[in-house]
C-alpha positions as CSV (number, residue, x, y, z in Angstrom):
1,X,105.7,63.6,-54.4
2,X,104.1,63.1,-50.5
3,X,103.7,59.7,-50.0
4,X,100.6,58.2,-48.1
5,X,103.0,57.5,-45.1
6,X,103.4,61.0,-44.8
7,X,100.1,62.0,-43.6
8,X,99.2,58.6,-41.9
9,X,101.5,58.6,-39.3
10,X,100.5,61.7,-38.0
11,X,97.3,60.7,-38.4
12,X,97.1,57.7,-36.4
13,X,99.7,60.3,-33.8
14,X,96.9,62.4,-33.3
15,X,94.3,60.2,-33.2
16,X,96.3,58.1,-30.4
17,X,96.7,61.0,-28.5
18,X,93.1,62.2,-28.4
19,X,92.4,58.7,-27.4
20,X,94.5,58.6,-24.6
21,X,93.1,62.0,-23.4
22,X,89.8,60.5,-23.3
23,X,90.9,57.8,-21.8
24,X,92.1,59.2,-19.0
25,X,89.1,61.9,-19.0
26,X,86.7,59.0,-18.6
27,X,89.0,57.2,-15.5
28,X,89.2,60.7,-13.9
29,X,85.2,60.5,-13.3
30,X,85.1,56.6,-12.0
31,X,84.4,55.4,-15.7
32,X,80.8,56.6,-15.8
33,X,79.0,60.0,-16.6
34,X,75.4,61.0,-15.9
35,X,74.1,63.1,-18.8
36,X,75.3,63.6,-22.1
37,X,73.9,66.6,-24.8
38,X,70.9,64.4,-26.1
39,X,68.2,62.4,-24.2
40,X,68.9,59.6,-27.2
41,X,73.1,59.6,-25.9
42,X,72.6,59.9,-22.1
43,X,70.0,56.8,-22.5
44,X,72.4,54.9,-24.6
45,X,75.2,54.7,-22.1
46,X,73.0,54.7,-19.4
47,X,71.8,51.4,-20.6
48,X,75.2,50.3,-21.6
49,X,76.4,51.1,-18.1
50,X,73.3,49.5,-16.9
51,X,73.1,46.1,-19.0
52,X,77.0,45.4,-18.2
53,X,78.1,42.6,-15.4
54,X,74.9,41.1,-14.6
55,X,73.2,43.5,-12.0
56,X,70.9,42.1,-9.5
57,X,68.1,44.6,-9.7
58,X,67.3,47.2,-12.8
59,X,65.1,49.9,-12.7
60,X,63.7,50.8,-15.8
61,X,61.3,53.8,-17.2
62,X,61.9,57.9,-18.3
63,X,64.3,60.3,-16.8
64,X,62.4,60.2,-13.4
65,X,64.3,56.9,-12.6
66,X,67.8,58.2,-14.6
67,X,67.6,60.7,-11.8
68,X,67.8,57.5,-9.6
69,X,70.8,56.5,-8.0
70,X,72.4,53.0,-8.3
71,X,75.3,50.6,-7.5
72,X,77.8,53.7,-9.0
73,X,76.6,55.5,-6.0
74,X,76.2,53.8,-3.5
75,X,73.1,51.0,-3.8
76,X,75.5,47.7,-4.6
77,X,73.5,45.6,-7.2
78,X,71.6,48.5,-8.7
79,X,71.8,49.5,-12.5
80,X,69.2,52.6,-13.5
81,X,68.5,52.0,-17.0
82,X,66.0,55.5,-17.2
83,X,65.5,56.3,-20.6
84,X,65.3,60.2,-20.9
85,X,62.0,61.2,-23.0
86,X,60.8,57.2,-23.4
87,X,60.1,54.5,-20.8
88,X,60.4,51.1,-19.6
89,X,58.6,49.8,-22.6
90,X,61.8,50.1,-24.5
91,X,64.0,48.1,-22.1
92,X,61.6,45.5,-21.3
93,X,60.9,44.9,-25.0
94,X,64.7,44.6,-25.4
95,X,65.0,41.9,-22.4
96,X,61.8,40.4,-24.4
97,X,64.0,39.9,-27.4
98,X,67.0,38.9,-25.6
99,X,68.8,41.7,-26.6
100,X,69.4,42.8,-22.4
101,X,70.0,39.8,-20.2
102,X,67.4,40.4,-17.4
103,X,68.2,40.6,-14.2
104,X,66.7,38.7,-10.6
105,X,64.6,41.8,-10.1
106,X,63.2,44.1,-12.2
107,X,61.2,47.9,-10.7
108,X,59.7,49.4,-13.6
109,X,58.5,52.9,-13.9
110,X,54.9,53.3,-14.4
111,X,54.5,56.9,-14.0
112,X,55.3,57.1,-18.2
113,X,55.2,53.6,-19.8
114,X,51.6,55.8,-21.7
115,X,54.2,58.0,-23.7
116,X,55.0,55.0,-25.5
117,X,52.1,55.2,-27.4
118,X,53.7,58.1,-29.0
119,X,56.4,56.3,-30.0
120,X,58.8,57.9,-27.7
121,X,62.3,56.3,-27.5
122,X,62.4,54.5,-31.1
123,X,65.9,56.1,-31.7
124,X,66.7,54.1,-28.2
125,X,65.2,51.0,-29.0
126,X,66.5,50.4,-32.3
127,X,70.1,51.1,-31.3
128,X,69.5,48.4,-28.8
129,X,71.4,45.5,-29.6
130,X,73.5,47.2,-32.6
131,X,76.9,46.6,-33.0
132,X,78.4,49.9,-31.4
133,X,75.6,49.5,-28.6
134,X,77.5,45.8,-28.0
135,X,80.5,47.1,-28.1
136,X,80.1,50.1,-25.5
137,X,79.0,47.4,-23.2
138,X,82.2,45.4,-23.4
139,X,84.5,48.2,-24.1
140,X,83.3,51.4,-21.7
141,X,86.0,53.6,-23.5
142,X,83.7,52.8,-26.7
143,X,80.7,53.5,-24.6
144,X,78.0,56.6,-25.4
145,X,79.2,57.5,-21.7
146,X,82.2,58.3,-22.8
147,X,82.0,60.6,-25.0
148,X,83.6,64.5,-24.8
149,X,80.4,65.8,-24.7
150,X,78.8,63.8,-21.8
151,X,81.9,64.9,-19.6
152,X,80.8,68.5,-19.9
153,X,77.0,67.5,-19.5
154,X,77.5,65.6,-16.6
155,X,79.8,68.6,-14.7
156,X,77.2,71.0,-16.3
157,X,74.4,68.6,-14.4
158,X,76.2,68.0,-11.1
159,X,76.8,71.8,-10.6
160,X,73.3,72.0,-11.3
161,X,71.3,69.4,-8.9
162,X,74.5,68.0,-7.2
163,X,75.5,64.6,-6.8
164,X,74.2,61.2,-5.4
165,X,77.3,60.4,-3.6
166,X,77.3,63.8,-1.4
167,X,73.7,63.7,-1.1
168,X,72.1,63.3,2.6
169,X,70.8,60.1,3.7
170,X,67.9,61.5,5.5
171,X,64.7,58.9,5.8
172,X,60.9,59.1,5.3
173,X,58.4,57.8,6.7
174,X,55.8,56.2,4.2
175,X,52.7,54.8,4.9
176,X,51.9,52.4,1.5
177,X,53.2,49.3,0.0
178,X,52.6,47.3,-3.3
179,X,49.3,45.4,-3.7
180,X,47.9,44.3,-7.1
181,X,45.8,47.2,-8.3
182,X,42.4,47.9,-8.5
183,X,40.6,47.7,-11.9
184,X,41.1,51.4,-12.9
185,X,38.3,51.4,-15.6
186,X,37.9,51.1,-19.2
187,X,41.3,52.4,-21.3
188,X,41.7,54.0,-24.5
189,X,42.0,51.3,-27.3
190,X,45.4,51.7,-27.8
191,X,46.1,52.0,-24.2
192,X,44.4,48.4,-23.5
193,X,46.7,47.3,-26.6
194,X,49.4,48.3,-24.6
195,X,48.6,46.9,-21.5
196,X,48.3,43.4,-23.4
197,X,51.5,43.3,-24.9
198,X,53.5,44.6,-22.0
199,X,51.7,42.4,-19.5
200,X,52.7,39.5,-22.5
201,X,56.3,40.5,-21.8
202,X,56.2,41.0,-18.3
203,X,54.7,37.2,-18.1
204,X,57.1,35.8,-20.2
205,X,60.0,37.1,-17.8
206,X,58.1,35.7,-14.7
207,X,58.5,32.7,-16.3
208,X,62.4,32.9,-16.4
209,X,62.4,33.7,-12.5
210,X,62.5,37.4,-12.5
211,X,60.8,39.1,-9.4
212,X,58.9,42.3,-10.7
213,X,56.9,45.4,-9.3
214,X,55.4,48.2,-10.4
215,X,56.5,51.9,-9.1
216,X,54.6,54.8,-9.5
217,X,57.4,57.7,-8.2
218,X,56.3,61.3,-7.0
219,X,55.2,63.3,-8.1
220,X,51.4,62.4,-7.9
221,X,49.6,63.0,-11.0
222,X,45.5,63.6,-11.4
223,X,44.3,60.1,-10.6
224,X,42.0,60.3,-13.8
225,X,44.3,60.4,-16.1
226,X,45.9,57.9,-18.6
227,X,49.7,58.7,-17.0
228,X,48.1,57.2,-13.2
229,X,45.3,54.5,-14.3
230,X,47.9,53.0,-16.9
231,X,50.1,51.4,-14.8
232,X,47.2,50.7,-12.2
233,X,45.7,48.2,-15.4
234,X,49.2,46.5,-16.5
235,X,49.3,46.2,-12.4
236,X,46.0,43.7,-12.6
237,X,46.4,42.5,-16.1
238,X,49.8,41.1,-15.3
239,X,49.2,40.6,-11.6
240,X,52.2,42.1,-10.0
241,X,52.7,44.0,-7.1
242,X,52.2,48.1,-7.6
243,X,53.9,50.3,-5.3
244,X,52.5,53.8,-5.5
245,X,54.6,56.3,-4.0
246,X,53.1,59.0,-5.2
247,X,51.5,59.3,-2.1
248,X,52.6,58.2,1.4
249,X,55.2,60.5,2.1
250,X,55.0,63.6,4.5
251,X,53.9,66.9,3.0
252,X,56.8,68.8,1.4
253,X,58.8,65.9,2.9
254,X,60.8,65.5,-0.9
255,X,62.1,67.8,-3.0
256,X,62.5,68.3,-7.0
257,X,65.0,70.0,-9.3
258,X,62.1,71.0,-11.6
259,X,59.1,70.0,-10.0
260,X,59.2,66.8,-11.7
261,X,62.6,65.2,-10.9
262,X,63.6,64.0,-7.9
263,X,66.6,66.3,-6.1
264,X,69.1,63.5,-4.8
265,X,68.5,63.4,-1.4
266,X,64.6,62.6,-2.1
267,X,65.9,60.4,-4.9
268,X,68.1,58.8,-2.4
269,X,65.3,58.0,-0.1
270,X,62.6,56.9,-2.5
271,X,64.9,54.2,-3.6
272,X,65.5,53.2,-0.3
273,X,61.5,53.1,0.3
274,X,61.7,50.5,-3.4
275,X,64.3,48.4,-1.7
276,X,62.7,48.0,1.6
277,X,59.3,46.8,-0.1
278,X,61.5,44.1,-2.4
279,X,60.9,42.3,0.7
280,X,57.3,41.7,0.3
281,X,57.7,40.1,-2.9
């Protein structure tokens, strides 16, 4: 009769082999991929990329700032830890339970921190800190980045938009820079809820030295509504610095793959405008 033996070593064979291919699939696109078939996968190893050897500045929020670029393309010191269909609620809440080691400076998203109160990005934020999660981070072979389906996305993506390394480095002029906000009015119950526990957070890693501000990215929304007052009210509830660039930069001066995304170029630039006004801080 067939032994075990048999079928194991061909097994663990194919199983080897498949690795290796992967393997070297992964090196062939500089150990990283950009989008992967799921918002909940391309956030994972976003993050996982993001969270590993001790970044100096993080951006957090949605897929606005996943379209960002970072240290893998260019910006040295820059992880983008976007989480597709969330926000930065998720991250900073992981950084709050020191599940992500935070960084010396943190740009959060506030054009979407309201869809947390819909919950968006549980998926993310319970994987957060898992076993697998920790083990993507310290083996990138391991990581959700890696996986065959994120090569295909990310090639699928690139053809799409293009990349951040072959995009122009053309600058705009911008006539705005980050000042505590305004009180924006009376907020939703939940929404002042909100506001209290991320300005809670946002205190609490003040207190460990990290330098943070506030982004509102383009495009502009209605000024009235939740998405723009939002981060306008965790701006003066935690008092630091908002930078909306939403406005400021010449008409039709930046450009979107969907009219909500920043093309690469524009993305390119926009985070050049962040980094310039770190040195108000």
């Amino acid at each position: 009769p067939p032994t075990p033996m048999r079928y194991l070593i061909p097994l663990v064979l194919s199983l080897a082999s498949c690795f290796g291919l992967q393997t070297l699939a992964f090196r062939a696109v500089g150990g990283h991929t950009i989008k992967s078939e799921s918002n909940y996968f391309s956030s994972i190893a976003r993050i996982q990329a993001g969270s590993a050897d001790n970044p100096k500045i993080m951006l957090l929020g949605s897929s606005r700032t996943g379209r960002m670029p970072d240290r893998r393309s260019g910006f040295p010191g820059v992880a983008n830890m976007g989480c597709d269909g969330a926000s930065a609620a998720i991250t900073l809440r992981a950084m709050d339970n020191g599940l992500i080691t935070p960084p010396g400076i943190l740009i959060i998203e506030g054009n979407t921190l309201v869809h947390d109160l819909e919950s968006r990005g549980w998926e993310i934020e319970k994987c957060i800190g898992s076993f697998w999660f920790e083990t993507g981070k310290s083996v990138p072979i391991l990581s959700a980045g890696s996986r065959p389906a994120a090569f295909a996305y990310s090639v699928l993506l690139e053809r799409k938009i293009g990349t951040q390394q072959s995009a122009n480095t053309v600058s705009f002029p911008t006539f705005t820079s980050p000042v505590i906000s305004e009180n924006p009015g009376v907020l939703p119950e939940q929404a002042e809820a909100l506001v209290t526990e991320l300005s809670g957070i946002l205190g609490r890693l003040r207190k460990q030295g990290v330098k943070l501000m506030l982004v509102q990215l383009p495009p502009a929304s209605d000024p009235e509504t939740l998405n723009s007052r939002f981060p306008m009210a965790l701006s003066r509830a935690a008092q630091i610095p908002f930078l909306d660039l939403s406005k400021g930069f010449p008409a039709d001066a930046l450009t979107y793959t969907d009219g909500i995304h920043l093309a690469p170029s524009s993305a390119n630039a926009v985070l050049r405008k962040i980094l310039s006004a770190l040195q108000t801080l």
